[in-house]
DOMITOR-366792 format. One record per residue: x, y, z of N, C-alpha, C, O in turn. Coordinates in steps of 0.05 Angstrom, whole numbers. Layout:
// DOMITOR-366792
<atom <X, Y, Z>, <X, Y, Z>, <X, Y, Z>, <X, Y, Z>>
...
END
This chain:
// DOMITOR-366792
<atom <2267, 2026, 1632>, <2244, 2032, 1649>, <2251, 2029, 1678>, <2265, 2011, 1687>>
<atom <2242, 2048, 1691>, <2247, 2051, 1718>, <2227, 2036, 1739>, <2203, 2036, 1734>>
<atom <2233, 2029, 1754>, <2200, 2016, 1779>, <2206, 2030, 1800>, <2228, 2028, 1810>>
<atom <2186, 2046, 1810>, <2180, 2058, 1835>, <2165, 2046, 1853>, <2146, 2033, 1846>>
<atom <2173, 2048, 1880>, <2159, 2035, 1899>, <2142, 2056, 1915>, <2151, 2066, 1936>>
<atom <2121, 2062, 1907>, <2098, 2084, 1934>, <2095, 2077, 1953>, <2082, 2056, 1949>>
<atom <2097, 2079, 1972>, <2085, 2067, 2001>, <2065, 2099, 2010>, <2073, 2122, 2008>>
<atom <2045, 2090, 2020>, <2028, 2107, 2033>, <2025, 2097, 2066>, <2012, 2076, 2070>>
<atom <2037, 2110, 2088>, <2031, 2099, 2109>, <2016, 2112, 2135>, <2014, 2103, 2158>>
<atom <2004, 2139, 2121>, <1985, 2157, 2150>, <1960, 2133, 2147>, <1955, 2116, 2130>>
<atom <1949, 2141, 2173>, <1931, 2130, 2181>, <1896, 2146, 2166>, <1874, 2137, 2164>>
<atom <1906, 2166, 2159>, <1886, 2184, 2157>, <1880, 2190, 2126>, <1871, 2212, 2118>>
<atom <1884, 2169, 2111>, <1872, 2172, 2089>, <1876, 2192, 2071>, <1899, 2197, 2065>>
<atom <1850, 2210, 2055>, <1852, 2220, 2029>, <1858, 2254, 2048>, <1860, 2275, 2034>>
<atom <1860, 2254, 2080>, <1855, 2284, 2093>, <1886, 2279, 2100>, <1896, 2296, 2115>>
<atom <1901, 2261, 2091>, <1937, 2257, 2099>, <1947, 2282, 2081>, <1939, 2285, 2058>>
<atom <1962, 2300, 2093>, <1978, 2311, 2085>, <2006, 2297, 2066>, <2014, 2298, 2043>>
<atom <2013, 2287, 2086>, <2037, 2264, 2074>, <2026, 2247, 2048>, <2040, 2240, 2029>>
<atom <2007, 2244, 2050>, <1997, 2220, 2024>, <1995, 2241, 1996>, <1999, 2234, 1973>>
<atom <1986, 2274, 2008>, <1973, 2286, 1984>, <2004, 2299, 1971>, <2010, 2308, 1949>>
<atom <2019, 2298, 1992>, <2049, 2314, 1976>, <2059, 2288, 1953>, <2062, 2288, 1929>>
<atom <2062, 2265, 1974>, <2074, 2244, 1959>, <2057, 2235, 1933>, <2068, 2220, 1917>>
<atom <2032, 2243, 1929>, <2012, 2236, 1908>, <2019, 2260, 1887>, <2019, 2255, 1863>>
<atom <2026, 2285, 1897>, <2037, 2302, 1874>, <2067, 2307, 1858>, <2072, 2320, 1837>>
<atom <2085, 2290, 1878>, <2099, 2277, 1863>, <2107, 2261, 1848>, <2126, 2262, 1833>>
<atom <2086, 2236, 1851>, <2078, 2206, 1837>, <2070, 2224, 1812>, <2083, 2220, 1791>>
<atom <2053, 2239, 1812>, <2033, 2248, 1792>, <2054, 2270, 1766>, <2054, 2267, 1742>>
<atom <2068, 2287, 1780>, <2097, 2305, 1764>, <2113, 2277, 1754>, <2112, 2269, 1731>>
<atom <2122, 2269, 1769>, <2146, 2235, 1763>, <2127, 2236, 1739>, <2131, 2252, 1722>>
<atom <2110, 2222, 1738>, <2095, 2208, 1711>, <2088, 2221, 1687>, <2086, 2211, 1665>>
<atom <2084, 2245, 1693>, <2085, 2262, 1666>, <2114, 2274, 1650>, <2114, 2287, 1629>>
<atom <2135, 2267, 1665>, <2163, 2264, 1658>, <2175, 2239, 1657>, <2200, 2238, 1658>>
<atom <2164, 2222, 1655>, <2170, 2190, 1655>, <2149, 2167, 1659>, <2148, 2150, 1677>>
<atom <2131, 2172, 1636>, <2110, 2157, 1628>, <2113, 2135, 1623>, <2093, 2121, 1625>>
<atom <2144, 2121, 1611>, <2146, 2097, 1615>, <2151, 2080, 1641>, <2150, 2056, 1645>>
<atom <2154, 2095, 1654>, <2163, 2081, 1679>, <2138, 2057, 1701>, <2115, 2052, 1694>>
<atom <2146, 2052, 1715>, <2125, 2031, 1729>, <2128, 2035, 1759>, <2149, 2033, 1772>>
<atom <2096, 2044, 1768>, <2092, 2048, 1799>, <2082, 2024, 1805>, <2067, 2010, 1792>>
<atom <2099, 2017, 1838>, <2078, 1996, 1850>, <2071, 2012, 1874>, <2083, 2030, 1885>>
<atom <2053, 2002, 1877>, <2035, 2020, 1906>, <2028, 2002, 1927>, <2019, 1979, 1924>>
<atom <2033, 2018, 1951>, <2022, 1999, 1979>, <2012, 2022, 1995>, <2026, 2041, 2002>>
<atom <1985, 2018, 2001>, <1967, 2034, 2023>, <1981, 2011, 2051>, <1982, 1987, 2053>>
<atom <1987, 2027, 2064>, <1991, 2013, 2088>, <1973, 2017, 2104>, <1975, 2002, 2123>>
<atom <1952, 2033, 2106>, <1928, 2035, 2120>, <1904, 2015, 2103>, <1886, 2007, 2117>>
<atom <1903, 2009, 2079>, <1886, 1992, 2078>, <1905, 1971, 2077>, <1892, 1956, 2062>>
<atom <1926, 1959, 2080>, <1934, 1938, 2077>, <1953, 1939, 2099>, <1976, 1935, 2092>>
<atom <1950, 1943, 2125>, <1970, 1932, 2146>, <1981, 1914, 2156>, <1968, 1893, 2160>>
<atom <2005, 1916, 2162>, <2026, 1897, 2167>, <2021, 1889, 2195>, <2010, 1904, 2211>>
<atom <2029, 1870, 2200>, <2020, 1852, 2225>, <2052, 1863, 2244>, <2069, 1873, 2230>>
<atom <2057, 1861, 2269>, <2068, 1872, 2279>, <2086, 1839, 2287>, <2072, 1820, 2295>>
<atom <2116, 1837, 2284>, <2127, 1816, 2278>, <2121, 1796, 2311>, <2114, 1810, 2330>>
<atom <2124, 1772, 2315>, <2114, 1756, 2335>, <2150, 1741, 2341>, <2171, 1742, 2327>>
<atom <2143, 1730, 2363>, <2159, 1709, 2376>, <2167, 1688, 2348>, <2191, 1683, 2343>>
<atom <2149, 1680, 2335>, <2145, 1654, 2320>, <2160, 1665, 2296>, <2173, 1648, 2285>>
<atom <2162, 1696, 2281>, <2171, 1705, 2263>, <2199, 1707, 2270>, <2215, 1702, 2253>>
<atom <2205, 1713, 2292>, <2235, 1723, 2303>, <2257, 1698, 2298>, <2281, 1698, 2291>>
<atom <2238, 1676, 2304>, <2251, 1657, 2307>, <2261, 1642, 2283>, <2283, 1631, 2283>>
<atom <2237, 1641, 2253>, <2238, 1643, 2232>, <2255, 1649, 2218>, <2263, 1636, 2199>>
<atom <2264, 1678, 2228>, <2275, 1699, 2212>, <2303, 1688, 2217>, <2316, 1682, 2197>>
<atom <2313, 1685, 2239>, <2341, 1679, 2256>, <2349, 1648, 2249>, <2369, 1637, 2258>>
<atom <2330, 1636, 2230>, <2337, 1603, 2224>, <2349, 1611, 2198>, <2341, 1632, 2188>>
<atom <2365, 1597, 2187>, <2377, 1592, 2162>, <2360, 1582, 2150>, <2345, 1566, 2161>>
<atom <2360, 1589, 2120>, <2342, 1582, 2109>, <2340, 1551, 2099>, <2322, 1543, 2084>>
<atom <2352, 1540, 2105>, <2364, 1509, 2099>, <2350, 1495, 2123>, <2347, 1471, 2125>>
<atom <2342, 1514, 2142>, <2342, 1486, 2162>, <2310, 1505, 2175>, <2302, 1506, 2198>>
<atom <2302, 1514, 2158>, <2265, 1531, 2156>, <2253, 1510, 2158>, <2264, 1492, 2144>>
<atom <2229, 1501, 2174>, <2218, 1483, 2168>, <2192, 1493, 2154>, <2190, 1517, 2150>>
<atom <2168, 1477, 2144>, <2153, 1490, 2120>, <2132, 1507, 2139>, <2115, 1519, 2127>>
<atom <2134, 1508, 2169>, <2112, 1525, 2176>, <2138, 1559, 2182>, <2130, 1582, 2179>>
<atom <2163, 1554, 2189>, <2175, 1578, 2184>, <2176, 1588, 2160>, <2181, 1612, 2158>>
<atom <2170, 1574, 2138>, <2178, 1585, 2106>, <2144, 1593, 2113>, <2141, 1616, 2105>>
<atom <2132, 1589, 2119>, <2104, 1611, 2110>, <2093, 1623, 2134>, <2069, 1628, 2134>>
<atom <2106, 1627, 2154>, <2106, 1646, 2173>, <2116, 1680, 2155>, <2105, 1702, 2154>>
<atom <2144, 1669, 2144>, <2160, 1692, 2128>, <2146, 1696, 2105>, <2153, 1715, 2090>>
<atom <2128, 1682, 2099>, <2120, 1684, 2067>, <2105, 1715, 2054>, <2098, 1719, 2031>>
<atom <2105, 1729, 2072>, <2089, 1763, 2063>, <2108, 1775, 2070>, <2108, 1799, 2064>>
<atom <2135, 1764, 2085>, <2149, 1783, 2092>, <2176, 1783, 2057>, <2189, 1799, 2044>>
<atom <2172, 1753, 2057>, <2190, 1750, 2027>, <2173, 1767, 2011>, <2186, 1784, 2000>>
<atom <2151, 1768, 2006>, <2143, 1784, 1985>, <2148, 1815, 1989>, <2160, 1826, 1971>>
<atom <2140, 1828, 2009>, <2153, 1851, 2015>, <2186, 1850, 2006>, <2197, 1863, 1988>>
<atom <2192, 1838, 2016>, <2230, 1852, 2009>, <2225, 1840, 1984>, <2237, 1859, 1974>>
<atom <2217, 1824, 1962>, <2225, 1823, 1929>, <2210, 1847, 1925>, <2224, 1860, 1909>>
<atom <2190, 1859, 1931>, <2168, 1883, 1923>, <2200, 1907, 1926>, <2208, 1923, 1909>>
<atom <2210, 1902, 1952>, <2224, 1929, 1960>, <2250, 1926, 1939>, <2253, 1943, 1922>>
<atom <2263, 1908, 1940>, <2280, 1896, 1925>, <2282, 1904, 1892>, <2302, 1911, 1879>>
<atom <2249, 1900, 1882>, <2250, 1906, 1854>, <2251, 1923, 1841>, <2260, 1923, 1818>>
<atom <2239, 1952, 1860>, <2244, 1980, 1854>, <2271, 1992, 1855>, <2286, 1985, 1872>>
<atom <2277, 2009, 1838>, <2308, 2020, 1833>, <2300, 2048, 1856>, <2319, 2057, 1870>>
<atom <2275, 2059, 1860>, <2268, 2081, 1870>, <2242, 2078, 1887>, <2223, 2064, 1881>>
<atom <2244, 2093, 1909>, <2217, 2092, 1919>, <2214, 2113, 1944>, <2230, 2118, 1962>>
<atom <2181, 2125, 1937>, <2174, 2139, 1946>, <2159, 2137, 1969>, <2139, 2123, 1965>>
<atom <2160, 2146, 1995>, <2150, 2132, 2014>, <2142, 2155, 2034>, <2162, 2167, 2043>>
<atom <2118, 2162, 2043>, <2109, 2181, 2054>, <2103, 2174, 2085>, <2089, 2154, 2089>>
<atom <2109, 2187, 2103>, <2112, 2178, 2124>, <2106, 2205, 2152>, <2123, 2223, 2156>>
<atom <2079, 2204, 2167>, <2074, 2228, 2176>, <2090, 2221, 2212>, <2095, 2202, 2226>>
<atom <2094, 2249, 2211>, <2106, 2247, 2241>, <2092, 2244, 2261>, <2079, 2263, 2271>>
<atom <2094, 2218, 2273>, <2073, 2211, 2295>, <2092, 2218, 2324>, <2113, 2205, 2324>>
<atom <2089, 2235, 2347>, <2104, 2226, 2371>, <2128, 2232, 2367>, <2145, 2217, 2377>>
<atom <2134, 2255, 2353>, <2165, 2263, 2339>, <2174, 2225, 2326>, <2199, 2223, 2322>>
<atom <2168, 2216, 2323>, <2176, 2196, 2310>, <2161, 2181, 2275>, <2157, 2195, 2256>>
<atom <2158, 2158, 2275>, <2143, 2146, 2258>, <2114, 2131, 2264>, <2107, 2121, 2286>>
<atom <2102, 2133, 2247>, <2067, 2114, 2260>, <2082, 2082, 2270>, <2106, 2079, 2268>>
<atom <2067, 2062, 2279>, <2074, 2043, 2278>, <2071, 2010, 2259>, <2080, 1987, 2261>>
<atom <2049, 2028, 2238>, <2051, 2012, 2215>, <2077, 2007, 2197>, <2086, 1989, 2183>>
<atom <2086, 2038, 2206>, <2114, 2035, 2180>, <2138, 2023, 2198>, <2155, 2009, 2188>>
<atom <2137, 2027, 2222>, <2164, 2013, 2236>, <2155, 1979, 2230>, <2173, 1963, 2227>>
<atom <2124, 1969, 2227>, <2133, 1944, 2226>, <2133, 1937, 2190>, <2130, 1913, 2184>>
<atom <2135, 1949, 2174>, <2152, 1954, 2150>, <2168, 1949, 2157>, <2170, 1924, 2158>>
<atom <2186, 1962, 2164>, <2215, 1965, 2163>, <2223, 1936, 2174>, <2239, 1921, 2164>>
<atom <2208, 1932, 2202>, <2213, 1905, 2210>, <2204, 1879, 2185>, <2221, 1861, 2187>>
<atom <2188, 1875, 2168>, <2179, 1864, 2150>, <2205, 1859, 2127>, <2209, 1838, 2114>>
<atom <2220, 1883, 2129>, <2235, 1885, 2106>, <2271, 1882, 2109>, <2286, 1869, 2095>>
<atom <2278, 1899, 2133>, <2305, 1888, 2152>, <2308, 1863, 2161>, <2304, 1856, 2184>>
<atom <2321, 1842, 2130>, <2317, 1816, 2143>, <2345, 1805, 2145>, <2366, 1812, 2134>>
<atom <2341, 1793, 2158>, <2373, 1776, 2151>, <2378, 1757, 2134>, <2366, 1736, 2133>>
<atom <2403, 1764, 2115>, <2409, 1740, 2092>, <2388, 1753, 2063>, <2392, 1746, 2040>>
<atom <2369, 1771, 2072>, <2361, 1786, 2048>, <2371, 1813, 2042>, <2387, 1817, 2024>>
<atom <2361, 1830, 2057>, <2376, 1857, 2055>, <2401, 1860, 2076>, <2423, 1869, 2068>>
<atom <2400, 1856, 2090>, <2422, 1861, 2114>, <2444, 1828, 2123>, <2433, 1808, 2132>>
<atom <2470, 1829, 2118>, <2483, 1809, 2120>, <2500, 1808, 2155>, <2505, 1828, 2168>>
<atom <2504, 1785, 2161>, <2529, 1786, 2189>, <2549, 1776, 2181>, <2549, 1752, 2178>>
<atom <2569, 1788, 2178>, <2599, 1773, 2168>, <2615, 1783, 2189>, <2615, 1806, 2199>>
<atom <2634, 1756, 2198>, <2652, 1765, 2215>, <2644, 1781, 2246>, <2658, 1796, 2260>>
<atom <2621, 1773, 2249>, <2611, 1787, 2269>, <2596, 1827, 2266>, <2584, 1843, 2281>>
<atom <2609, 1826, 2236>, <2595, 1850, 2232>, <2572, 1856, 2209>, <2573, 1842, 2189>>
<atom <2554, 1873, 2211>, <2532, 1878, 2189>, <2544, 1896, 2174>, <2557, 1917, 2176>>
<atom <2533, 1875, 2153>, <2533, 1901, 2123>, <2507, 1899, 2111>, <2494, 1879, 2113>>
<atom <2498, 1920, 2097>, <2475, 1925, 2076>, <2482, 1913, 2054>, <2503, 1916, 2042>>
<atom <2460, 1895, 2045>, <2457, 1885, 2018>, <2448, 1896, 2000>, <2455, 1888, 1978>>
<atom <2427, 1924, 2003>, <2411, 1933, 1987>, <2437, 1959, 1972>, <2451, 1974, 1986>>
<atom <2437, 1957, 1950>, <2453, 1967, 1924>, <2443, 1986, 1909>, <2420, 1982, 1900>>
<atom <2456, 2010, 1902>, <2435, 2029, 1871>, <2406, 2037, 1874>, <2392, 2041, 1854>>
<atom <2395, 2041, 1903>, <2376, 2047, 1906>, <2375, 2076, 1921>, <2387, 2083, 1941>>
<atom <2357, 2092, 1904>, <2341, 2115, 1913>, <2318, 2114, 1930>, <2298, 2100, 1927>>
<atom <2326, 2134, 1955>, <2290, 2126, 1965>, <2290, 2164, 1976>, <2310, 2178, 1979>>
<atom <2260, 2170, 1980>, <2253, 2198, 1978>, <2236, 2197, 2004>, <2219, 2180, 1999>>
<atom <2233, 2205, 2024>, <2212, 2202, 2045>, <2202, 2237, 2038>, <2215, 2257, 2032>>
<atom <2172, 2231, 2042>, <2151, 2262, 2042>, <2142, 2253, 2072>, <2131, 2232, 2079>>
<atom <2152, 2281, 2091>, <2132, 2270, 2117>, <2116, 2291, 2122>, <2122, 2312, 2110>>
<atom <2094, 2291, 2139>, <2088, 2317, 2152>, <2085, 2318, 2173>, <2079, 2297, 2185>>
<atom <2089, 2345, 2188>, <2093, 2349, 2226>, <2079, 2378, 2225>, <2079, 2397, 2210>>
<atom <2068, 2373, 2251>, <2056, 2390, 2260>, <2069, 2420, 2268>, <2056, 2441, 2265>>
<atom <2097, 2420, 2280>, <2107, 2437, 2282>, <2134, 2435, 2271>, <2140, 2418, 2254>>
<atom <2154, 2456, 2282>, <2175, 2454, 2276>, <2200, 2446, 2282>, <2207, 2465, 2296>>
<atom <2226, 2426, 2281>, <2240, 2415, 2289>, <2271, 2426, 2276>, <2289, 2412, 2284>>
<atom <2280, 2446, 2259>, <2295, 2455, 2235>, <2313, 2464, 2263>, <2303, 2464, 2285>>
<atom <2330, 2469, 2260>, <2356, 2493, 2271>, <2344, 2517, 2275>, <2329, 2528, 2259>>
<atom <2352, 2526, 2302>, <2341, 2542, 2310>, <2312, 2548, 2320>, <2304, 2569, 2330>>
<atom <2295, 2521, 2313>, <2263, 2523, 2324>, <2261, 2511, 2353>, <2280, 2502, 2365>>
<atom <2238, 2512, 2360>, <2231, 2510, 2386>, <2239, 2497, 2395>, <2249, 2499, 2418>>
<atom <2237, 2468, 2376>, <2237, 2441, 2379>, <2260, 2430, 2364>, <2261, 2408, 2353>>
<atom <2284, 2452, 2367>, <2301, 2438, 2354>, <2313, 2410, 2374>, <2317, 2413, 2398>>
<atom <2318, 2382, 2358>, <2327, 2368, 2374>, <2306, 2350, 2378>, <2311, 2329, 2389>>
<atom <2286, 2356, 2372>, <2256, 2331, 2379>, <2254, 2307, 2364>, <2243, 2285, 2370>>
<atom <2266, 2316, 2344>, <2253, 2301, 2314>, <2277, 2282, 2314>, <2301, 2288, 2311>>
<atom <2264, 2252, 2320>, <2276, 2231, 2324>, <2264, 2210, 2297>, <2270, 2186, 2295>>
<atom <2241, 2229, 2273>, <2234, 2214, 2257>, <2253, 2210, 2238>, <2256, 2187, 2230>>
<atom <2269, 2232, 2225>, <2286, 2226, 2207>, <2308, 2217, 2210>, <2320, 2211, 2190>>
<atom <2321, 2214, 2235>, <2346, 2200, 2244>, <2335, 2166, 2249>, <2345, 2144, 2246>>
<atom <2320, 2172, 2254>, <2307, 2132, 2254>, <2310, 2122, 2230>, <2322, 2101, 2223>>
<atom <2295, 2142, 2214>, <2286, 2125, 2187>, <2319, 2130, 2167>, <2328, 2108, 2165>>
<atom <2329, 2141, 2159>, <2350, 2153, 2156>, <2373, 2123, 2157>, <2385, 2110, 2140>>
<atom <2371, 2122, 2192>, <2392, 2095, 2204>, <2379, 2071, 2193>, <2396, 2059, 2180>>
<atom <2361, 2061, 2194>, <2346, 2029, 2189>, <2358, 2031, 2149>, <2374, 2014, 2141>>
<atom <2346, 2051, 2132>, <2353, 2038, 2111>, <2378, 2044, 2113>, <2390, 2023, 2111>>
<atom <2398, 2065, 2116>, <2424, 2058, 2115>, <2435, 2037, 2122>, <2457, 2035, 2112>>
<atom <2429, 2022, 2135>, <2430, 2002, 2161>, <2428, 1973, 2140>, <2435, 1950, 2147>>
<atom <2418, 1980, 2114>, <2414, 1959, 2097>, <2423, 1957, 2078>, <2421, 1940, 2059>>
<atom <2443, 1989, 2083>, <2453, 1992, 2054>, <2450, 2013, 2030>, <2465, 2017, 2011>>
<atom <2416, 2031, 2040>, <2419, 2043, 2016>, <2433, 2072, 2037>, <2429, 2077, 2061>>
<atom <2454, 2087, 2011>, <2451, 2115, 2009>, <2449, 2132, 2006>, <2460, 2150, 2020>>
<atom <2428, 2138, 1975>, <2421, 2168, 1972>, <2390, 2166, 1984>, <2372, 2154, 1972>>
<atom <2386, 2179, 2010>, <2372, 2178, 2019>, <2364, 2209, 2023>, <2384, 2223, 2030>>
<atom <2335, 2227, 2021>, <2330, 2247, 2014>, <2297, 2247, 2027>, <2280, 2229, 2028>>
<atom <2295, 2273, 2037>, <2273, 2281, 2054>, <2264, 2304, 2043>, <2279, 2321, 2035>>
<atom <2231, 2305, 2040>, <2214, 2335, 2039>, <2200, 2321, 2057>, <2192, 2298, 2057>>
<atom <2196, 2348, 2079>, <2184, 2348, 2107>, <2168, 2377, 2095>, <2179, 2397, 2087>>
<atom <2133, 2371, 2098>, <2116, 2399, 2101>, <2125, 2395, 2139>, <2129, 2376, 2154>>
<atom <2123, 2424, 2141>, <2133, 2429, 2171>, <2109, 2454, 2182>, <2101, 2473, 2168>>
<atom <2103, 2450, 2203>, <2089, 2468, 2219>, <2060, 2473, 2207>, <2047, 2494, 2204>>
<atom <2054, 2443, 2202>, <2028, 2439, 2200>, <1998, 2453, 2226>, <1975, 2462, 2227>>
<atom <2015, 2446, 2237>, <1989, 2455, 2264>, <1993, 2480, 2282>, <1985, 2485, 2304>>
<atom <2010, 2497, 2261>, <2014, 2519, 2278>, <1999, 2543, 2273>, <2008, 2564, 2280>>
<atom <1966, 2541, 2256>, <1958, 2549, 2247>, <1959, 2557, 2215>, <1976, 2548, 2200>>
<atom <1935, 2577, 2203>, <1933, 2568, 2174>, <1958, 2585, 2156>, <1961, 2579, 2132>>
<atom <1974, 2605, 2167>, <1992, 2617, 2155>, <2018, 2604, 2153>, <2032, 2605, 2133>>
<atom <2024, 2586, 2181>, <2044, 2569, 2181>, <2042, 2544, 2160>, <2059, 2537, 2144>>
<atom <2019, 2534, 2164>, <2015, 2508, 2152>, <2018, 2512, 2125>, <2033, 2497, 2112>>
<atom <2001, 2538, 2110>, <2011, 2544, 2070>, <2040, 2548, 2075>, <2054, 2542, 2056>>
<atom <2055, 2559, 2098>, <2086, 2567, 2083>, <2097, 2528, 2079>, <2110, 2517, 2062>>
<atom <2085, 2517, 2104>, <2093, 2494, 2100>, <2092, 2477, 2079>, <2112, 2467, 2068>>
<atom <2068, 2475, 2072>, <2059, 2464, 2048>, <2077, 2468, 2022>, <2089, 2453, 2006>>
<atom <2072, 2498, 2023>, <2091, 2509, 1995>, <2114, 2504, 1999>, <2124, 2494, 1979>>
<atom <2131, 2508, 2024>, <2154, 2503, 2020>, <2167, 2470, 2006>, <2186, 2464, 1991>>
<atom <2143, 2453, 2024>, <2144, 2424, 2002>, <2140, 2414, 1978>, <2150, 2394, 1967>>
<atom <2113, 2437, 1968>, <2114, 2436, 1946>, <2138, 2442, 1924>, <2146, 2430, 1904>>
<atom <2147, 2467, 1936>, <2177, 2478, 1920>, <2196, 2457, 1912>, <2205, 2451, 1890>>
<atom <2200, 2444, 1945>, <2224, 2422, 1939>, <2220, 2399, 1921>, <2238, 2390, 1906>>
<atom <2193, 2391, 1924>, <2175, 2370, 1903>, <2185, 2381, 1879>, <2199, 2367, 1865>>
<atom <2181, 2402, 1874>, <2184, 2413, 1839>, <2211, 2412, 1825>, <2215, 2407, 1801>>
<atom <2233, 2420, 1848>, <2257, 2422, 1844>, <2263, 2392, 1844>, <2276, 2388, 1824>>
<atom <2260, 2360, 1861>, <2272, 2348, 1858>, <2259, 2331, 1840>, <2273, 2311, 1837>>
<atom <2237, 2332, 1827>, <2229, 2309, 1809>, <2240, 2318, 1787>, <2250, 2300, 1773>>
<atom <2242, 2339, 1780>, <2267, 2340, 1755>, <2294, 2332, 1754>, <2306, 2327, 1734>>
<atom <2303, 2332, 1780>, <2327, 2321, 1788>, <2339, 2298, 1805>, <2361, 2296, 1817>>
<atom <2322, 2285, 1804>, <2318, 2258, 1827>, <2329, 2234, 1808>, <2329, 2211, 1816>>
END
């Protein structure tokens, strides 16, 4: 049995583009692998606190010398990385805010890029701890960022997200972007479909 990790992180609920691609892939996944086990995180109803002075400092103590208000300063953030940790796979939908990411999911990432859990310092250099893990990002953008578009060169979302989990270690790392959402309603179905397509093609092969 497999464990998948969902993360839902637009702000915009059941009208998210990003949430409804990543929900029809959850939904294909499961009728080809019914035994398997989803865990789910709305990051809009359940947001992450944006990390503090008092966490930094936490984080940067050895865990031997934590005192009991640093051990539960970190204590949602330990549960996040065993949550992230426990999935072999995970699906994580992520809309393009500002050519970049919203700022719920960067403080994910901050939640989960820890030291001595996923990410090590040896020798003065980092390595990724995280091992054998698949992860799939579904985003959506308003326009277009591909080779040769307007905007080629804008899109600073998938090179962010891309670097942080490599940065921890994983790498089969894999993107369906619906694209050219707001460029009206002809652009937005080729968009759509074209994510749909890739959805179809990779849950058989993922």
């Amino acid at each position: 049995m497999t464990t998948i990790l969902h993360i839902d992180s637009s702000p915009r609920g059941d009208r998210s583009k990003s949430r409804q691609l990543a929900r029809e892939f959850i939904t294909k996944w499961q009728v080809l692998h019914p035994e398997d086990a989803i865990t789910y995180r709305d990051l809009r109803e359940s947001p992450i606190p944006h990390v503090t002075e008092e966490w930094i400092a936490a984080d940067y103590t050895l865990q031997e010398a934590r005192t009991p208000e640093m051990a539960h300063i970190l204590q949602f953030s330990d549960a996040l990385v065993d949550e992230f940790l426990a999935a072999s796979r995970c699906v994580l939908s992520v809309p393009m805010y500002n050519f970049s990411i919203p700022s719920g999911f960067k403080a994910y990432i901050d939640y989960i890029v820890r030291v001595g859990r996923t990410f090590a310092i040896i020798d003065g250099q980092f390595k990724g701890l995280v091992e054998g893990k698949k992860i799939l990002f579904i985003t959506a953008r308003g326009d277009e960022y591909g080779t040769g578009s307007r905007h080629e060169g804008w899109d600073v979302q998938e090179p962010a997200l891309r670097f942080a989990f490599q940065f921890i270690g994983v790498t089969d790392i894999q993107f369906i972007h619906a694209n050219g959402l707001d460029l009206g309603n002809e652009a937005r179905q080729r968009g759509l479909s074209d994510a749909r397509t890739k959805i179809q093609e990779l849950v058989v092969n993922w």
